[in-house]
BATILO-130082 format. One record per residue (C-alpha): residue in three letters; x, y, z. Coordinates in steps of 0.5 Angstrom, whole numbers, plus 500, padded with zeros to 3 digits. Each point is the difference from the previous one (the first is absolute). Example, Ala and Ser with C-alpha at 12.3 -4.5 7.8 and 13.67 -1.06 7.14 Angstrom:
<recs>
ALA525491516SER502507498
</recs>
This chain:
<recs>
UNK482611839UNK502499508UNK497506503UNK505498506UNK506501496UNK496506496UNK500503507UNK508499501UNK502504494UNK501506501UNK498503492UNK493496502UNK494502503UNK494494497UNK493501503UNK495494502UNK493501498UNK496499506UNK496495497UNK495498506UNK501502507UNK498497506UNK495507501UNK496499494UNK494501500UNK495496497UNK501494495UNK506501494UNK498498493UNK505495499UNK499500492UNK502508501UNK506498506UNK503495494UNK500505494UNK503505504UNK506496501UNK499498492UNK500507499UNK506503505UNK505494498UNK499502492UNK501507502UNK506498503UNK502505506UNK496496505UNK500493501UNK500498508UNK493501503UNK498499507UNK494497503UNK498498506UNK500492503UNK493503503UNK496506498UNK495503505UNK494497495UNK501493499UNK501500493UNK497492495UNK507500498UNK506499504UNK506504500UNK504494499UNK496499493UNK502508499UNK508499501UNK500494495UNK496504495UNK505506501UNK506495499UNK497496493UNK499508497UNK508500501UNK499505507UNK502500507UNK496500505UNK501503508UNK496497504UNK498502507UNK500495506UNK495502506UNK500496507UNK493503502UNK496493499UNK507495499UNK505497505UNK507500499UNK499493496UNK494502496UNK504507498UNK506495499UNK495496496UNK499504496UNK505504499UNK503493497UNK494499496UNK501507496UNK507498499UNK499494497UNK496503495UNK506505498UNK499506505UNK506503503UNK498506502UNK496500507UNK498506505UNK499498507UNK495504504UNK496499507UNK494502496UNK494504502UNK495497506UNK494498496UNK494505500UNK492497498UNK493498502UNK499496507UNK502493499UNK503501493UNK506502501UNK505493501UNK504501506UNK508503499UNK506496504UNK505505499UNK505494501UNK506504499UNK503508497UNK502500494UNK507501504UNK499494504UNK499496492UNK505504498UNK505496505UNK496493499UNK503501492UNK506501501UNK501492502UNK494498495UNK502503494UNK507498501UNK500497492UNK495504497UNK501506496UNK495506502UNK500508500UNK496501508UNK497507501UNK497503505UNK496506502UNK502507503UNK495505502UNK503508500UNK493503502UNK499499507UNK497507503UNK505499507UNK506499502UNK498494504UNK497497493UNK506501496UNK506498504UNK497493501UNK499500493UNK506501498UNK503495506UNK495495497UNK503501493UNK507500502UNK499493502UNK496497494UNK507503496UNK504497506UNK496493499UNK501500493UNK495504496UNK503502493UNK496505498UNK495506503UNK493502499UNK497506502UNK494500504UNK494504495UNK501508501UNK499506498UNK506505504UNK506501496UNK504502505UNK499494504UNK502496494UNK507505499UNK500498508UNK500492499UNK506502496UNK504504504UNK499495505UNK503495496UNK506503499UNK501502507UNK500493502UNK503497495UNK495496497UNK500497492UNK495496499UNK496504494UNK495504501UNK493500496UNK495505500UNK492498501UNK497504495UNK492500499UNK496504495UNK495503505UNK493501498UNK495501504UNK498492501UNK507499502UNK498507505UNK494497502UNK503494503UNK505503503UNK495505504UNK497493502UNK506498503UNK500493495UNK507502498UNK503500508UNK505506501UNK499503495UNK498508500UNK496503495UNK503507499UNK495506500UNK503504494UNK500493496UNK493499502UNK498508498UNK504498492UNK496494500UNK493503501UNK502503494UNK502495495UNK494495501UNK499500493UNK507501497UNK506495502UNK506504496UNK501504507UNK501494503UNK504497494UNK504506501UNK501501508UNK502492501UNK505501494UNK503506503UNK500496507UNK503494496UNK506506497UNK501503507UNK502494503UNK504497494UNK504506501UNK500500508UNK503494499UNK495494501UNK503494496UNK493498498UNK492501499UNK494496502UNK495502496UNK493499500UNK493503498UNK493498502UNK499499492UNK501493497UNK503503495UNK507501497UNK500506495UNK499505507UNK506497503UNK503500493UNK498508500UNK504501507UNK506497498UNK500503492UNK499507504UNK505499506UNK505499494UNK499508499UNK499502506UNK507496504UNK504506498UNK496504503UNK498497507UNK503505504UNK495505498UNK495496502UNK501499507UNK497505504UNK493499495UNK500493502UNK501502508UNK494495503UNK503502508UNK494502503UNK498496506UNK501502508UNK504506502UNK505496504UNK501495493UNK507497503UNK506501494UNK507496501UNK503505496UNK500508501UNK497503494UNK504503495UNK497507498UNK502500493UNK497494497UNK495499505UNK503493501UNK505497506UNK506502502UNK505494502UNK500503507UNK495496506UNK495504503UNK500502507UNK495494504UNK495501506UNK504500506UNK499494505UNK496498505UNK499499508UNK499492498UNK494496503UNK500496507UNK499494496UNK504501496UNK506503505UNK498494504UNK501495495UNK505502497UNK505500507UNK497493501UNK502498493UNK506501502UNK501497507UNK498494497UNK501499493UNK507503498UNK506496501UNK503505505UNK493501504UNK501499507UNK495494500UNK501497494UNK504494501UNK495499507UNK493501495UNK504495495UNK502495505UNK492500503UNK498500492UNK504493499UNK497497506UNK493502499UNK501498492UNK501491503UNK494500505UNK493501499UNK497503506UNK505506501UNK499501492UNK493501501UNK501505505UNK505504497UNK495499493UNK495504504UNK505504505UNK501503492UNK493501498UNK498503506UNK506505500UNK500502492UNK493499499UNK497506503UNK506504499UNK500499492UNK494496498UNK506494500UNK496494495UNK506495502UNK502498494UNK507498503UNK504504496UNK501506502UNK503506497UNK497506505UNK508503500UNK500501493UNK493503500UNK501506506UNK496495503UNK494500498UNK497493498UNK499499492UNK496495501UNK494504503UNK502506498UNK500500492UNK494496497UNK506497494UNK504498506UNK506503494UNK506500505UNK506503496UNK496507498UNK493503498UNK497499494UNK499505495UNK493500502UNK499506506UNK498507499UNK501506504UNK504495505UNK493496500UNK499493499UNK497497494UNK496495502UNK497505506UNK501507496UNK498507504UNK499494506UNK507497502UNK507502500UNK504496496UNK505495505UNK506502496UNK499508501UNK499498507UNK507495500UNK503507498UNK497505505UNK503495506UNK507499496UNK500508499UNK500500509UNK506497500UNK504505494UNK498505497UNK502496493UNK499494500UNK505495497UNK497493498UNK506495503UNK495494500UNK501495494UNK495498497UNK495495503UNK499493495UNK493497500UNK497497506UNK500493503UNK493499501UNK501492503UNK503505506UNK493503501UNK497501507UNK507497502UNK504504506UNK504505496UNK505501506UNK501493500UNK501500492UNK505505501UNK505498504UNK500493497UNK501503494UNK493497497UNK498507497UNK503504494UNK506504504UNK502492502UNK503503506UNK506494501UNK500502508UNK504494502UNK505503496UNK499507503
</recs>
């Protein structure tokens, strides 16, 4: 079975075992893993299994091992590609490894910032984002036939989080990605929401609902925020307080949710549990054949929405199913932008837009500088001394300052992700910093919202970065055309 072409039909709604996910918590049984492919390819409704390139905890088997098993047993297996502790190269490296081995299904994500004792945890390179990587295949993967997926995460608290989400996940479509994964959640409206925003916009790439049977081990996790962005709703926390002993209420809650989101229209489920043992998953997927008539019934006894009073909706709410009408929900008016900004936003245009009254001036100065020693070290620390103190410039010679309401990523977000957040914020809090610092991309939304009270993304997406250009002038690079806007200002 092609889990991609599955998604494509419109009578199909196949569900991937979610096997082994990059937050497992403690080392997996490798002998129960196998047996649990032997046992859902003999059942015969599930035969694609994800499981991550890299868990959290290192495992003495390694997923491409895993991926070959699961392909002899007549399975598929989907795996999931993270840049947290590889470069553009090593993921291509990767990835060419995997395929070699008959993998066709990958998802691509910037991964999780690592977590660990002091001097334990390797360092993460966050090289590129996965829209960035996205782009990179497109050339790299030419002749090759993959299924590439990415991930959306539709339960961010505030309307700064959310809209970028769904920005970020415009592009990884725009880049190339076939299908979508959804982010771990709880909200069933926020899942209508995805919906409901996709037919807006017109995007038609499938739709897959992560589903997880949640018990108290997963809950603990994610208290202990070991599942980034993720928030453990107070009403499922109280029912599972009180099912410790007896899995059939999880069995029955997580069938109803895989029910509800077949019915509202999801394509296909992710489904996992923190048991290695296929007869649960079975038991979800016979009891979701009862219920799946049914699903509307279950929408208001699975309402997991709690969270901030301020909770940012894309849509209105309907008030017969508790779920979204498909009208957009009015936004936070706009803002006096800040100095800074409203400085560097007049700058910008002064010098670096064509019709800038000092364009072709700024141009002709840079070529000079560019060919003679003396004067590009004084325009080099001209720079530095200017952008510096007002963003925390790292002179990575490529800047992008204008697409990021001028605040410097590279200083700003500790994944230096340049085309959007991660999934890994809280409340509008970093991950790596959570209660201590705001996430970058929240603040890139709040100096956008000072200029339009909706805020419209007219920049393209941004390709990885050259990093032979680090501590090299960014002015001077582009106005020869040496960074990734390849400003041709000869012909301008």
């Amino acid at each position: 079975m092609n889990f991609f072409r599955e998604l494509e039909k419109s009578n199909s709604f196949p569900v991937c075992y979610n096997l082994l996910p990059h937050y497992t918590a403690e080392e997996q049984d490798y002998n129960a893993l196998a047996r649990c492919v032997k046992e859902a390819v003999q059942d015969g409704r599930i035969q694609t299994f994800f499981l991550s390139d890299q868990p959290a905890y290192r495992q003495e088997f390694s997923s491409l091992s895993l991926a070959e098993d699961i392909l002899a047993a007549g399975g598929e297996p989907i795996v999931s590609l993270s840049m947290t502790f590889h470069d553009r190269n090593s993921v291509m490296d990767r990835l060419q490894k995997y395929h070699q081995a008959g993998v066709q299904h990958f998802l691509f994500v910037s991964g999780d910032y690592p977590t660990g004792t002091e001097n334990k945890t390797p360092k993460p390179v966050f090289d590129t984002d996965s829209v960035q990587l996205l782009m990179l295949l497109a050339d790299f993967l030419e002749e090759k036939s993959i299924a590439k997926g990415c991930v959306v995460c539709p339960f961010k608290s505030f309307e700064s989080e959310q809209i970028w989400q769904y920005e970020k996940f415009r592009r990884k479509v725009s880049a190339g990605a076939d299908f979508v994964v959804t982010q771990l959640g709880y909200d069933i409206r926020k899942f209508d929401e995805l919906l409901g925003y996709c037919g807006l916009h017109k995007i038609a790439a499938p739709l897959v609902a992560n589903i997880f049977a949640t018990d108290m081990q997963t809950a603990r996790l994610i208290q202990a925020r070991n599942i980034p962005g993720v928030r453990m709703p107070s009403s499922l926390l109280r029912d599972l307080h009180g099912e410790t002993s007896d899995r059939k209420g999880i069995i029955a809650r997580t069938a109803k949710t895989l029910a509800v989101l077949k019915g509202l229209g999801y394509h296909g489920a992710l489904l996992g549990s923190s048991k290695n043992d296929f007869s649960e998953i079975k038991q979800i997927v016979d009891k979701n054949e009862d219920l799946h008539h049914e699903w509307r019934n279950y929408v208001t006894e699975l309402d997991c929405s709690d969270g901030p009073s301020t909770r940012f909706y894309y849509f209105q709410k309907n008030p017969q199913n508790g779920l979204n009408s498909r009208e957009p929900a009015p936004v936070a008016l706009k803002h006096f932008p800040s100095p800074t900004y409203s400085f560097s936003y007049f700058i910008d245009w002064l010098v670096y837009v064509p019709q800038g009254p000092l364009f072709k001036l700024t141009g002709r100065f840079c070529h000079f500088c560019s060919t003679r020693k003396f004067w590009y070290a004084f325009l080099w620390l001209l720079e530095y001394v200017t952008k510096h103190p007002l963003y925390g410039c790292n002179m990575c010679g490529d800047c992008t300052l204008y697409a990021c309401g001028f605040l410097c990523y590279q200083s700003g977000c500790p994944k230096k992700l340049l085309n959007g957040p991660c999934g890994g914020s809280i409340d509008g809090y970093c991950e790596v910093l959570p209660e201590k610092k705001r996430c970058y991309w929240v603040k890139v939304y709040h100096n956008m919202k000072g200029v339009r009270q909706h805020v419209t993304f007219v920049t393209p997406a941004i390709p990885a970065r050259d990093i032979s250009l680090h501590r090299t002038s960014s002015w001077i690079n582009f106005f020869t055309g040496k960074d990734h806007r390849k400003m041709k200002f000869e012909e301008t």
